[in-house]
LONU-550242 format. One record per residue (C-alpha): residue number from 0; y, x negated, z negated. Coordinates in steps of 0.05 Angstrom, whole numbers, plus 32768, in hexadecimal, padded with zeros to 4 digits. Each point is the difference from the previous one (the first is absolute). Example, Ala and Ser with C-alpha at 12.3 -4.5 7.8 and 13.67 -1.06 7.14 Angstrom:
<sites>
- i	py	px	pz
- 0	7FA6	7F0A	7F64 .
- 1	8045	7FE5	800D .
</sites>
This chain:
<sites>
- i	py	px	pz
- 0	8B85	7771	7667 .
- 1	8034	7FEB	8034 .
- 2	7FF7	8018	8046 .
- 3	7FEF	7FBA	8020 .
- 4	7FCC	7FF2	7FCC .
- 5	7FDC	8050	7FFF .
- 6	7FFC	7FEF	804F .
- 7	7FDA	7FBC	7FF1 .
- 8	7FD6	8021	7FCA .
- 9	7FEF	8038	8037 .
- 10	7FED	7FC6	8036 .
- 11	7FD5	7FE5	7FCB .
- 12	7FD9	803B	7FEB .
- 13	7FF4	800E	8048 .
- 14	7FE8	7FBC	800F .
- 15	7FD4	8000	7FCE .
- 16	7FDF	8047	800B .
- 17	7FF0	7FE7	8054 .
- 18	7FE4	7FC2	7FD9 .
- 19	7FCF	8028	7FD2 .
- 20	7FC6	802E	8013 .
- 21	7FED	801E	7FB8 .
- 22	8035	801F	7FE6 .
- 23	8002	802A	7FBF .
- 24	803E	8030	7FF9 .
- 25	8009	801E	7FB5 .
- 26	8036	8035	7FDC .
- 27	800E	7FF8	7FBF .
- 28	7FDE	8033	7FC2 .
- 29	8016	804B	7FFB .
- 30	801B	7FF7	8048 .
- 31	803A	802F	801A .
- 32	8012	8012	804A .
- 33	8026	7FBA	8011 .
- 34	7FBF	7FDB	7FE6 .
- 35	7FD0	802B	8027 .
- 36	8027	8010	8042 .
- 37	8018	7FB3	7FFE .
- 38	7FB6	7FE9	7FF8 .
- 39	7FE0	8026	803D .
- 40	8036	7FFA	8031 .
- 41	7FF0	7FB9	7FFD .
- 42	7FB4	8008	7FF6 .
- 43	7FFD	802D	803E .
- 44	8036	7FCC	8027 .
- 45	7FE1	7FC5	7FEF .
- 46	7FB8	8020	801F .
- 47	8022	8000	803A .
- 48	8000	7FB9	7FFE .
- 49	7FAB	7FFE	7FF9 .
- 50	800A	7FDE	7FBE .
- 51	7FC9	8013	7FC6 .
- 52	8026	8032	7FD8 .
- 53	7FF3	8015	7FBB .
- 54	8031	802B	7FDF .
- 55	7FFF	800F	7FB2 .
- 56	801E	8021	7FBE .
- 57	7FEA	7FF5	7FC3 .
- 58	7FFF	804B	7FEF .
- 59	7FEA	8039	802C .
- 60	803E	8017	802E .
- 61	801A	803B	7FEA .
- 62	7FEA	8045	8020 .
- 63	8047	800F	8018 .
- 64	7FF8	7FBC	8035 .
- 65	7FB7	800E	8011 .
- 66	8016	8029	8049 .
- 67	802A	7FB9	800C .
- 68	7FD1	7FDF	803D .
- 69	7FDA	7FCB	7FE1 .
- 70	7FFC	8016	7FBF .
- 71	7FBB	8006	7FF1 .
- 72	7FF2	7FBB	8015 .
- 73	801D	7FE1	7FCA .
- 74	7FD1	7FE4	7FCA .
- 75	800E	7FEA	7FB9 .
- 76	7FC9	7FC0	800A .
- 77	7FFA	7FB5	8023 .
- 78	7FC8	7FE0	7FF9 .
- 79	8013	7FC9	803B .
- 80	8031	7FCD	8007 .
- 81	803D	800C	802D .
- 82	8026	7FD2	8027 .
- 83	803A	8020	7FED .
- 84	8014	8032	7FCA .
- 85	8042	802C	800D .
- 86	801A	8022	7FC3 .
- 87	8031	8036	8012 .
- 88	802F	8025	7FCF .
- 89	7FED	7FD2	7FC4 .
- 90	8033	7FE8	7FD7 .
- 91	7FCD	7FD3	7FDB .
- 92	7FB5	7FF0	7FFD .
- 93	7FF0	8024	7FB7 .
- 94	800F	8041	8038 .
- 95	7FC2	7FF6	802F .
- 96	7FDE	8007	7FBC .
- 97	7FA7	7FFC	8013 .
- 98	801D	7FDD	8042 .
- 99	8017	7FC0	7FE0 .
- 100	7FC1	7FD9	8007 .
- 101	7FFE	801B	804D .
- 102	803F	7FD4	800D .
- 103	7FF4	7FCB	7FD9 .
- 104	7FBE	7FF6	8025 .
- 105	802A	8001	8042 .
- 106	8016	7FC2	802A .
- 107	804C	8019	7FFE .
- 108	8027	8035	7FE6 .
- 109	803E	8028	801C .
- 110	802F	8025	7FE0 .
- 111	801D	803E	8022 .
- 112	8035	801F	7FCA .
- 113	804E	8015	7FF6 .
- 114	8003	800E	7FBB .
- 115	8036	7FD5	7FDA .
- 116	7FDE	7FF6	7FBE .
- 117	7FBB	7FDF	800E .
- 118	7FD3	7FC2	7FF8 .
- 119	7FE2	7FD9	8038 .
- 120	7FBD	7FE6	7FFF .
- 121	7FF3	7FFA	804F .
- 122	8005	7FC5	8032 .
- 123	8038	802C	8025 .
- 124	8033	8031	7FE5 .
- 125	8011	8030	8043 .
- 126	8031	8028	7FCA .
- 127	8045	8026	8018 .
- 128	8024	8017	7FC9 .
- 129	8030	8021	802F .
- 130	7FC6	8028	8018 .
- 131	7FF6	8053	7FEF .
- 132	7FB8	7FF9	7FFF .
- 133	7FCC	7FCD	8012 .
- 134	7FF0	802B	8038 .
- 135	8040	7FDE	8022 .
- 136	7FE8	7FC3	7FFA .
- 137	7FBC	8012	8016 .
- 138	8023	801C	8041 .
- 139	801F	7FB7	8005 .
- 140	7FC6	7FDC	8001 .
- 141	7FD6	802D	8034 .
- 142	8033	7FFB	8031 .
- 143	800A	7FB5	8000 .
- 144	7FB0	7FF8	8001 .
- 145	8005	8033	8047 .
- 146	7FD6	8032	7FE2 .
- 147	8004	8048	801E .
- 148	801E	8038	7FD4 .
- 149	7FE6	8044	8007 .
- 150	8000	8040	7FDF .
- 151	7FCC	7FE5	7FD1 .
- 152	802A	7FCC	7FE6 .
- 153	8043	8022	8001 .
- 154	7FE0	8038	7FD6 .
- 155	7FF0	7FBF	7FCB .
- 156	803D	7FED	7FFF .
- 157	802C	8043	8000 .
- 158	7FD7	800B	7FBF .
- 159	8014	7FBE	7FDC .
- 160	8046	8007	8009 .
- 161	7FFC	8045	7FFA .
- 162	7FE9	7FFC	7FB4 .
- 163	801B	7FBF	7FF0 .
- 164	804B	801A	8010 .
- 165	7FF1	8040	7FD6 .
- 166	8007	802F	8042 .
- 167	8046	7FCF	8018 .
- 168	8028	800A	7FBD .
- 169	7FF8	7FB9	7FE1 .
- 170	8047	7FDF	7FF2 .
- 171	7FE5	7FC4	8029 .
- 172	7FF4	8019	8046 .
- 173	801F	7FDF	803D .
- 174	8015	801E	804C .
- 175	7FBE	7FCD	8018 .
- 176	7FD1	8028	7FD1 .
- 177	8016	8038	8028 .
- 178	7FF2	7FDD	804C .
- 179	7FC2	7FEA	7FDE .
- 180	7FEA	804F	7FF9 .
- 181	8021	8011	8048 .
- 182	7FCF	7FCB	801F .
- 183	7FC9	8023	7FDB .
- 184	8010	8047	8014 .
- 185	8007	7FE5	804B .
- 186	7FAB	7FEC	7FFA .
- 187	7FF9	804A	7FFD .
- 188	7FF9	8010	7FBA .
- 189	800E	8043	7FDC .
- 190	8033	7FF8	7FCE .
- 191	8002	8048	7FDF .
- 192	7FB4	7FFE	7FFA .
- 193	7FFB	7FBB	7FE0 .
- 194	8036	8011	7FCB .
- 195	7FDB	8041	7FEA .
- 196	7FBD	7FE4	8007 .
- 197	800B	7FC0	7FD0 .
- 198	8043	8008	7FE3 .
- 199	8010	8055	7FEE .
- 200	7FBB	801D	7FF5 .
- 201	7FDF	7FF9	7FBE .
- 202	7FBE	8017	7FE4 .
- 203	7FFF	8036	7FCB .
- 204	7FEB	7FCC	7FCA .
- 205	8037	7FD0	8018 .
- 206	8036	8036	7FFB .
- 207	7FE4	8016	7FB8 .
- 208	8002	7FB5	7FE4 .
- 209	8047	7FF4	8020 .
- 210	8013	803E	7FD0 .
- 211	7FDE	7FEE	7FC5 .
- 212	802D	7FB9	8004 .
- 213	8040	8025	800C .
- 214	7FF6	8029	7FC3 .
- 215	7FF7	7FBE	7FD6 .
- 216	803D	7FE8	801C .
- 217	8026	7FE6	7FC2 .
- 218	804F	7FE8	8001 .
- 219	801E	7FC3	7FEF .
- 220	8040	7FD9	8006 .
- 221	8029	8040	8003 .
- 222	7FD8	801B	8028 .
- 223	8005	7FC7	8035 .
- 224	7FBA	7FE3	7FFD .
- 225	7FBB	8033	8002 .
- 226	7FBB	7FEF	7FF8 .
- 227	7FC0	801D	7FF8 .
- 228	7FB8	7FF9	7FFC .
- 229	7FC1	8010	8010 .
- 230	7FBB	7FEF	7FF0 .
- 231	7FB8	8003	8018 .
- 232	7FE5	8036	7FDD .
- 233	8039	802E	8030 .
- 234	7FDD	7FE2	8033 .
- 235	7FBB	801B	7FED .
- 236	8023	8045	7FE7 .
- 237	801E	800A	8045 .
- 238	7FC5	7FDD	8030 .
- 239	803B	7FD3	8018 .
- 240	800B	7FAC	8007 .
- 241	8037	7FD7	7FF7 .
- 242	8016	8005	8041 .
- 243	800A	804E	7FF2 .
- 244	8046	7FE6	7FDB .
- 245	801B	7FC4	802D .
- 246	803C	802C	8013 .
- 247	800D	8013	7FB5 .
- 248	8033	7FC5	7FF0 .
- 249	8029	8009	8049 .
- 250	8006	8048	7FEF .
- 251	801D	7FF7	7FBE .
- 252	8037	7FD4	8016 .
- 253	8015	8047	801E .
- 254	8019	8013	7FBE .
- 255	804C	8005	7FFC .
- 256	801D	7FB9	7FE0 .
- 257	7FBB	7FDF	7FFA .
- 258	800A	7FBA	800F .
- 259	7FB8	7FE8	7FEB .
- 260	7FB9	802A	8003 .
- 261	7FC6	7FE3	7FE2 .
- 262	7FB1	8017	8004 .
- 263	7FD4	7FE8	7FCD .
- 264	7FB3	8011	801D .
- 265	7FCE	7FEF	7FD2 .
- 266	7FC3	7FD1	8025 .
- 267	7FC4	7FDF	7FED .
- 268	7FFD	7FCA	7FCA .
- 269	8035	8023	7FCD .
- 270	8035	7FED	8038 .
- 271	803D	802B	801B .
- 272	800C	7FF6	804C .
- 273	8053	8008	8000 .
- 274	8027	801B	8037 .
- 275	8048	7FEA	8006 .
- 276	8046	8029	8024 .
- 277	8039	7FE9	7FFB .
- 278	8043	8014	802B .
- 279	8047	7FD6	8001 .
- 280	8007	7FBC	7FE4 .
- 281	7FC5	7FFD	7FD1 .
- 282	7FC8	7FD2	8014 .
- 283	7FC8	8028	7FDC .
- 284	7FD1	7FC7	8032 .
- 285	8015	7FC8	7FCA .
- 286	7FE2	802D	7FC4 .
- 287	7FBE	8003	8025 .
- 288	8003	7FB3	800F .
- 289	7FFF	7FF3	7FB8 .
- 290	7FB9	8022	7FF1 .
- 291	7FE6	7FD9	8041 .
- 292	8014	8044	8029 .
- 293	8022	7FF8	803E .
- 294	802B	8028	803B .
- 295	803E	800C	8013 .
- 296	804F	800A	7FDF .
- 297	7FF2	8044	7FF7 .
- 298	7FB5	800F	8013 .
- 299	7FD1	7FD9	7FD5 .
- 300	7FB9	7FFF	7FD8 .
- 301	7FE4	7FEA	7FC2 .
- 302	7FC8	7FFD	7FD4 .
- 303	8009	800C	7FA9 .
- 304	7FCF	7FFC	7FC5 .
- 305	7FF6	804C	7FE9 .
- 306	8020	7FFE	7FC3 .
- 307	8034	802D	7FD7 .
- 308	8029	7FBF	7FF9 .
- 309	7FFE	7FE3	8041 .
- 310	8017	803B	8021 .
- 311	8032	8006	7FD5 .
- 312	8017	7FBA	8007 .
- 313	8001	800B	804D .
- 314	8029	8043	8004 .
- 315	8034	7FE1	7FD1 .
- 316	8004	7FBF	8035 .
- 317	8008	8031	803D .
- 318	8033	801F	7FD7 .
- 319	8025	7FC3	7FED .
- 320	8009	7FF3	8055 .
- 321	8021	8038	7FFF .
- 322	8030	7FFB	7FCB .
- 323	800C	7FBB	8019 .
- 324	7FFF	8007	8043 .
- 325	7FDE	7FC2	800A .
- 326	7FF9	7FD9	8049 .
- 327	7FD2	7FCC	8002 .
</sites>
């Protein structure tokens, strides 16, 4: 989105949050830290403003974001109707899964996003695809609607960028993402403690899952592509979630010459939840788009049918971007 016409889209989400009093604020399903730091920095702003918030995910946050202030207010049910429902870090509506009816029932729906590949189904689209993490944006909008940052807040937001920019090593980051975190660590916040608490320290489970995907790590492409794959009874085996392994696919771009990780988790309904890294020129973001997926040129997500064949089918395409080189 061009400068001039993010800035209007900003005015116009502000105007209509001082218009509305019941407001509903909603992540999207197996949220990470730029979904849950982005959605209480402006839950906990926006009280500020005596508005009737409501924050939710459809699934429970994950244990690792529970210290994060706020967190244990957010529910995963609306029974009302909101004046105004603000989606943030969705790149479509199939991601606020049990929430859909929750915003359809709502007088007006917002859009808070900066993922390239993504499908609109809101009244306003506040997206920055220049942004690092919605977090950014998030900072935007409280400051042009005069609330007060504090610790509280900063501590929201540290954690979204934090996590979405995989610790500040993403190919995309920018000198503002950078005066963005200097204005956070001026509110008081402890850097060194939030990295360690939500970023370097892993359960015992978590660590254990991580290394049973890393020894199914298998090859392809000359070695320039790896994926692997885990599935729910690990979970059970090792007491561990989903969550345990969000780091898996970032760690195995670490791998000398890998140009594309993929995750394959298995997940309810004989689907695979697929995690997609990609480094360079390769847009591993259009792969996802085709399976109704969605992200970023390098950072993206998807859903597959668990079968032999369609996992197959979708290595060998990852492969082919690769060997093609493809820019889309």
């Amino acid at each position: 989105m061009a400068p001039n016409a993010f800035q209007y889209k900003l005015r116009q989400t502000a105007d209509l949050i001082k218009k509305s009093r019941r407001i509903i604020l909603a992540c999207h399903m197996n949220p990470d830290g730029d979904a849950i730091g982005s959605l209480l920095a402006l839950g906990l702003g926006l009280k500020q403003l005596e508005k009737i918030i409501c924050m939710l995910c459809p699934d429970p946050v994950p244990q690792r974001y529970l210290t994060l202030p706020g967190a244990y207010s957010i529910q995963q049910q609306y029974q009302d109707q909101a004046d105004l429902a603000i989606s943030v870090d969705c790149g479509s509506i199939i991601q606020l899964s049990s929430l859909e009816d929750v915003f359809e029932r709502s007088k007006r729906i917002i859009e808070i996003d900066h993922h390239l590949y993504r499908t609109r189904f809101g009244d306003v689209q506040l997206v920055d695809h220049s942004a690092c993490s919605v977090g950014e944006i998030i900072y935007q909008l409280l400051l042009l609607l005069g609330i007060r940052l504090d610790k509280r807040i900063a501590e929201c937001l540290m954690i979204s960028t934090l996590v979405e920019t995989s610790s500040f090593s993403r190919q995309d980051i920018k000198p503002t993402t950078f005066d963005f975190c200097s204005q956070l660590m001026q509110l008081g916040i402890n850097f060194q403690n939030i990295s360690e608490r939500y970023y370097w320290r892993k359960k015992l489970c978590s660590v254990r899952l991580c290394g049973l995907c890393y020894e199914r790590i298998i090859p392809r492409a000359n070695q320039q592509l790896v994926w692997s794959m885990i599935g729910e009874q690990d979970y059970k085996k090792f007491k561990g979630s989903q969550a345990d392994v969000d780091c898996v696919a970032d760690e195995m771009m670490m791998i000398e010459n890998v140009k594309v990780a993929l995750l394959f988790r298995e997940i309810r309904g004989n689907m695979l939840r697929v995690s997609l890294r990609s480094r360079g020129r390769i847009n591993i973001g259009y792969l996802a788009s085709l399976y109704g997926g969605g992200g970023h040129r390098d950072v993206a997500g998807c859903r597959i049918h668990n079968s032999e064949k369609n996992l197959e089918k979708f290595i060998n395409q990852a492969c082919q971007l690769i060997y093609h080189n493809h820019r889309y």
